[in-house]
DOKOLMI-325731 format. One record per residue (C-alpha): x, y, z. Coordinates in steps of 0.001 Angstrom, whole numbers. Example, Ala and Ser with C-alpha at 12.3 -4.5 7.8 and 13.67 -1.06 7.14 Angstrom:
<recs>
u = 12300 | v = -4500 | w = 7800 $
u = 13670 | v = -1060 | w = 7140 $
</recs>
This chain:
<recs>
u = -73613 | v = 12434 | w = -24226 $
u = -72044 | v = 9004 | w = -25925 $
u = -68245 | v = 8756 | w = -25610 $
u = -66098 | v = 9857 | w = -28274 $
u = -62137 | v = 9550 | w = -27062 $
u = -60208 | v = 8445 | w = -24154 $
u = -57495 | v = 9686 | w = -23267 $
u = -55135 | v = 7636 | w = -20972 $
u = -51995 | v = 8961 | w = -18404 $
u = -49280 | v = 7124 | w = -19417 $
u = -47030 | v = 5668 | w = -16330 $
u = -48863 | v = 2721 | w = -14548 $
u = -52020 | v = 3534 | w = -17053 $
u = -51112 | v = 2818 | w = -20479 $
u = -47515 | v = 1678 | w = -20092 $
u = -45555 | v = -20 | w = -17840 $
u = -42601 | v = 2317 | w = -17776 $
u = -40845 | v = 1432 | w = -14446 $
u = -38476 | v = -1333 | w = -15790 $
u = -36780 | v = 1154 | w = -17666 $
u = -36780 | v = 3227 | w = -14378 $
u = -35415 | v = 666 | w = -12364 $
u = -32578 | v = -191 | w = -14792 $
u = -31113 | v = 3385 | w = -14424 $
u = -31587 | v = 3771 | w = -10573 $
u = -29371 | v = 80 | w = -10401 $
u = -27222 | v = 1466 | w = -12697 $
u = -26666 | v = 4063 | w = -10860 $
u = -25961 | v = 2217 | w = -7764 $
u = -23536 | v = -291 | w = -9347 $
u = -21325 | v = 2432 | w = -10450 $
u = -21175 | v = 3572 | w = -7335 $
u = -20400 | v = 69 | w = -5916 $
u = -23677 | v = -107 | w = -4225 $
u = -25450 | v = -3450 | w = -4112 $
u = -28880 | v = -3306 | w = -6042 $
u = -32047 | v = -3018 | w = -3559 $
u = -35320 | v = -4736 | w = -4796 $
u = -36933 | v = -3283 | w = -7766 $
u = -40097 | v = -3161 | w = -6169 $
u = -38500 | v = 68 | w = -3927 $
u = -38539 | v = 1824 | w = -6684 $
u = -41743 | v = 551 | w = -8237 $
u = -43615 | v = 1855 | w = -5306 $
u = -42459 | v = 5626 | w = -5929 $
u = -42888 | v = 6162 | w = -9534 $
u = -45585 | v = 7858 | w = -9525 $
u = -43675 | v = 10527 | w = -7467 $
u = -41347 | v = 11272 | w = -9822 $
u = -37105 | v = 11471 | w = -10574 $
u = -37474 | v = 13300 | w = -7115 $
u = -39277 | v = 10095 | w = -5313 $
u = -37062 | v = 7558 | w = -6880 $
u = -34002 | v = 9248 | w = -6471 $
u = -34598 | v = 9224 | w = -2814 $
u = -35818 | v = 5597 | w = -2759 $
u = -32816 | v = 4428 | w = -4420 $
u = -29827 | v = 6585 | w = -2637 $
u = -29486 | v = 7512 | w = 1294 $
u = -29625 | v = 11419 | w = 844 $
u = -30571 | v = 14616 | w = 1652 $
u = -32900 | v = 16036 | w = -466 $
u = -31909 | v = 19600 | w = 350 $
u = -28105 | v = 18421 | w = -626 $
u = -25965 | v = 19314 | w = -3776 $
u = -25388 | v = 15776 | w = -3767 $
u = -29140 | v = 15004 | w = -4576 $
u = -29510 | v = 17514 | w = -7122 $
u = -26473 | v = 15990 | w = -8867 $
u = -28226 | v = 12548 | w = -8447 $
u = -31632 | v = 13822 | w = -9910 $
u = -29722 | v = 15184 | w = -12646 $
u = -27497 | v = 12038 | w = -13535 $
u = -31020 | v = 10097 | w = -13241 $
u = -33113 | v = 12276 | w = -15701 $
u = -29648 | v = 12060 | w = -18044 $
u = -29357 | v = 8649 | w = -17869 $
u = -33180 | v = 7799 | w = -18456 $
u = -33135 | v = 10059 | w = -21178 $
u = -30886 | v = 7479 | w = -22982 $
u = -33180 | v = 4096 | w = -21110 $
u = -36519 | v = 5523 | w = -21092 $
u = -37918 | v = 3272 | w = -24138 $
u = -35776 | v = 157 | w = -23921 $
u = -38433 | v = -1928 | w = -21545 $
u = -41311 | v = -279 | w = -21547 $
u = -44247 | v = -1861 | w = -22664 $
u = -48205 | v = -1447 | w = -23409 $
u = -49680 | v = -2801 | w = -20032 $
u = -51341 | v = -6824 | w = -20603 $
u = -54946 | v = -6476 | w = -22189 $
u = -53688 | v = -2999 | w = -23424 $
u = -52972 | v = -3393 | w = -26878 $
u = -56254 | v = -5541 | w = -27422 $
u = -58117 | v = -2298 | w = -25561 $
u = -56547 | v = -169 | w = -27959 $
u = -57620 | v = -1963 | w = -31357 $
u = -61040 | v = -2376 | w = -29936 $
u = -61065 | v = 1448 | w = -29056 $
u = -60010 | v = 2017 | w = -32889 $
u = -62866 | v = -417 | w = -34287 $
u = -65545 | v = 1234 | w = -32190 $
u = -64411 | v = 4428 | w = -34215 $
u = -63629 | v = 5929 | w = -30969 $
u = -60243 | v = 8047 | w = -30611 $
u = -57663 | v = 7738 | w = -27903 $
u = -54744 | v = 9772 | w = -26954 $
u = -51965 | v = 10373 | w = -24000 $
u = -52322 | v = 12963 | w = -21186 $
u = -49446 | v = 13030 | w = -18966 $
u = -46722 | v = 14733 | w = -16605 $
u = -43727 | v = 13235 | w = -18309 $
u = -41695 | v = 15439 | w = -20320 $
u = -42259 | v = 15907 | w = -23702 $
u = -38406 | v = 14941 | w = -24035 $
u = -39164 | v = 11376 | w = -22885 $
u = -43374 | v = 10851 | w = -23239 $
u = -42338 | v = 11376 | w = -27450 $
u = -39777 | v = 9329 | w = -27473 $
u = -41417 | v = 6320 | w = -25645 $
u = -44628 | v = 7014 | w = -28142 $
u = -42254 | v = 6563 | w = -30797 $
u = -40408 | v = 3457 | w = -29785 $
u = -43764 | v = 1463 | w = -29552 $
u = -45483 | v = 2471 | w = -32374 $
u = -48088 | v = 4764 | w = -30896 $
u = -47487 | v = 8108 | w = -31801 $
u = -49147 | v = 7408 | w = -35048 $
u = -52042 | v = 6141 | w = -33604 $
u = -52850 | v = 8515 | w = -30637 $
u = -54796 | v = 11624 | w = -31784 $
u = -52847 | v = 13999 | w = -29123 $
u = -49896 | v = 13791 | w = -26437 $
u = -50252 | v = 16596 | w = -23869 $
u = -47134 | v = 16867 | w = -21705 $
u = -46224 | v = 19399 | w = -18920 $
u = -44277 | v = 21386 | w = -21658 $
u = -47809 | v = 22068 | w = -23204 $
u = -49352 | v = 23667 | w = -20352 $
u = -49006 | v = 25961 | w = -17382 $
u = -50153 | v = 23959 | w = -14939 $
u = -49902 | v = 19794 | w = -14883 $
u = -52659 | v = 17432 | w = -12946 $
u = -54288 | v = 17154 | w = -10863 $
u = -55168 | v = 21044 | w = -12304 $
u = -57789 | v = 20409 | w = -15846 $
u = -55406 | v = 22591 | w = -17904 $
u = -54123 | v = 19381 | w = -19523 $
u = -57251 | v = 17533 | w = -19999 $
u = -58977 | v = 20958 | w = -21451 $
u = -56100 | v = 20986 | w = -23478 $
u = -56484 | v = 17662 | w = -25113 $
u = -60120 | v = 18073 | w = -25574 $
u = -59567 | v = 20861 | w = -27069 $
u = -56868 | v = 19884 | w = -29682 $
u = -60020 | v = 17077 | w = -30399 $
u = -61930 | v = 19364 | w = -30786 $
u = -64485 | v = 16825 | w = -28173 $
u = -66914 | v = 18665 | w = -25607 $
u = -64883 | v = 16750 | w = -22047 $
u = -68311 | v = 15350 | w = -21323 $
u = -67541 | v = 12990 | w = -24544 $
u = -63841 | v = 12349 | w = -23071 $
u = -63136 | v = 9113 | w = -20650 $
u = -59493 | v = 9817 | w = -18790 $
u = -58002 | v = 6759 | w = -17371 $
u = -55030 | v = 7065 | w = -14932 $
u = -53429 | v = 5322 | w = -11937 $
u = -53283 | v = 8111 | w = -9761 $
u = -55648 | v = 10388 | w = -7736 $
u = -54073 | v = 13881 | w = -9677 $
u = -55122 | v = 11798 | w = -12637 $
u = -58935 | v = 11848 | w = -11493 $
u = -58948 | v = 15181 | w = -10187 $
u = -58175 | v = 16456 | w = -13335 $
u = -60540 | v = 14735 | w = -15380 $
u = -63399 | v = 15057 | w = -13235 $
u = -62772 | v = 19259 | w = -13213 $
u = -62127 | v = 19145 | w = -16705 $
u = -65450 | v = 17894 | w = -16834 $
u = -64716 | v = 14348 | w = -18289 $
u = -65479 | v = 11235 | w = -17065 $
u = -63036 | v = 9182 | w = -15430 $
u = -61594 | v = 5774 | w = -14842 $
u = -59023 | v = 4576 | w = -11920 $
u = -57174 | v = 1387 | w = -12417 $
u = -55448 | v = -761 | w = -9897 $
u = -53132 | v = -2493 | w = -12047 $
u = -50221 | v = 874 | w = -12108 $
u = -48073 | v = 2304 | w = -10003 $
u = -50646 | v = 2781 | w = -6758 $
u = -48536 | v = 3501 | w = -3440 $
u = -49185 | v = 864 | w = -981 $
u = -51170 | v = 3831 | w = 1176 $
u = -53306 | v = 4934 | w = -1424 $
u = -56661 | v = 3711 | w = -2734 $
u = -58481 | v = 4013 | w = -5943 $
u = -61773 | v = 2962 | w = -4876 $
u = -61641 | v = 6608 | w = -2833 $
u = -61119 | v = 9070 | w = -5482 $
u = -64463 | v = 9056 | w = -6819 $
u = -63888 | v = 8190 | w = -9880 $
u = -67022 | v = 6696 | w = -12115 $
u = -65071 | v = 2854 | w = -12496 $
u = -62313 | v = 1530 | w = -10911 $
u = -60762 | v = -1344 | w = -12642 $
u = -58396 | v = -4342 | w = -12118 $
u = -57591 | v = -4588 | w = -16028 $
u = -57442 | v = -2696 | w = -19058 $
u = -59965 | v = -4876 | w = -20353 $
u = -62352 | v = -4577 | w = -17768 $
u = -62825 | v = -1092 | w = -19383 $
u = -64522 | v = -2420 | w = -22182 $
u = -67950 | v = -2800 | w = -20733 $
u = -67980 | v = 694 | w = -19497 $
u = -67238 | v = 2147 | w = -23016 $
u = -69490 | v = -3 | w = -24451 $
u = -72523 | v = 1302 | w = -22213 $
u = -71140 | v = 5049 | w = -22390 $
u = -70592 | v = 4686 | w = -26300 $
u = -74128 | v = 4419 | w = -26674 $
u = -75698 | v = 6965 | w = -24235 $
</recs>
């Protein structure tokens, strides 16, 4: 069946949200007199989570109080950061439009929090334009389970054999590919140094947003 919407994850997919990440975990460290560590530390872990960055950025136990209060103080702080330096990914934008143009729809599945994921949509002038925003909040049970996707498709009211899902991560392909959709890896986000995309069986990998375009093109017709 031709292609009618793609949905993308969000962090390392359609945004680059980890500069907004690294400012708090700094900022975090500097008012505790700590001397910043290289950004890329924390760039590696984002895909893991407040939990993963937490314990990239500070020497703790994760079983402590102490981390707990960390977590918290890091999910507090980003709630006031988490749209300041975030941007649409390079080629992204230009993806977008041409998504629009081809009278396809696109829209956001992700495990950020509602409290942040609307925010960020806001800030940058896309929650207007995406056609749905499925968050943990909306669901029972986040990626790599299908809930979200079969969500999504079916706020769009799209069979999830019409649906491409892009995402960084392999959760993000599991979940498409039970869902039923079709799926798209891309090496560009936030891939662990361990992990490769070409090994999740997704239908494309890609280097670019842009490199998606000849892959919609061919599925937008068939």
């Amino acid at each position: 069946m031709p292609l009618r919407a793609v949905l993308f994850d969000m962090d390392g997919t359609l945004l680059d949200t980890a500069p907004d990440f690294i400012a708090v975990a700094q900022a975090m460290r500097l008012a505790r007199g700590l001397a910043r560590i290289p950004d890329q530390q924390v760039r590696d872990v984002v895909s893991g989570g407040a939990r993963a960055m937490v314990l990239s950025a500070f020497d703790v136990d994760p079983l402590s109080d102490e981390f707990e209060l960390l977590r918290l103080e890091f999910l507090e702080r980003y709630q006031q950061h988490c749209a300041v330096e975030s941007r649409l990914y390079d080629g992204m934008a230009e993806l977008l439009s041409e998504i629009e143009q081809a009278d396809l729809i696109w829209g956001v599945v992700t495990n950020k929090p509602v409290r942040f994921a609307e925010p960020i949509m806001q800030q940058l002038g896309l929650a207007a334009r995406s056609a749905v925003l499925v968050c943990p909040d909306h669901v029972s049970k986040s990626k790599p389970d299908p809930e979200p996707m079969l969500l999504a498709c079916s706020q769009l009211d799209l069979a999830p054999s019409t649906v491409l899902f892009v995402g960084d991560d392999l959760r993000d392909i599991e979940s498409g590919r039970a869902a039923g959709s079709r799926t798209a890896a891309v090496r560009y986000g936030y891939i662990h140094p361990d992990d490769d995309p070409d090994t999740w069986g997704a239908d494309v990998v890609v280097n670019h947003p842009l490199e998606l375009r000849r892959f919609l093109e061919s599925r937008r017709l068939n």
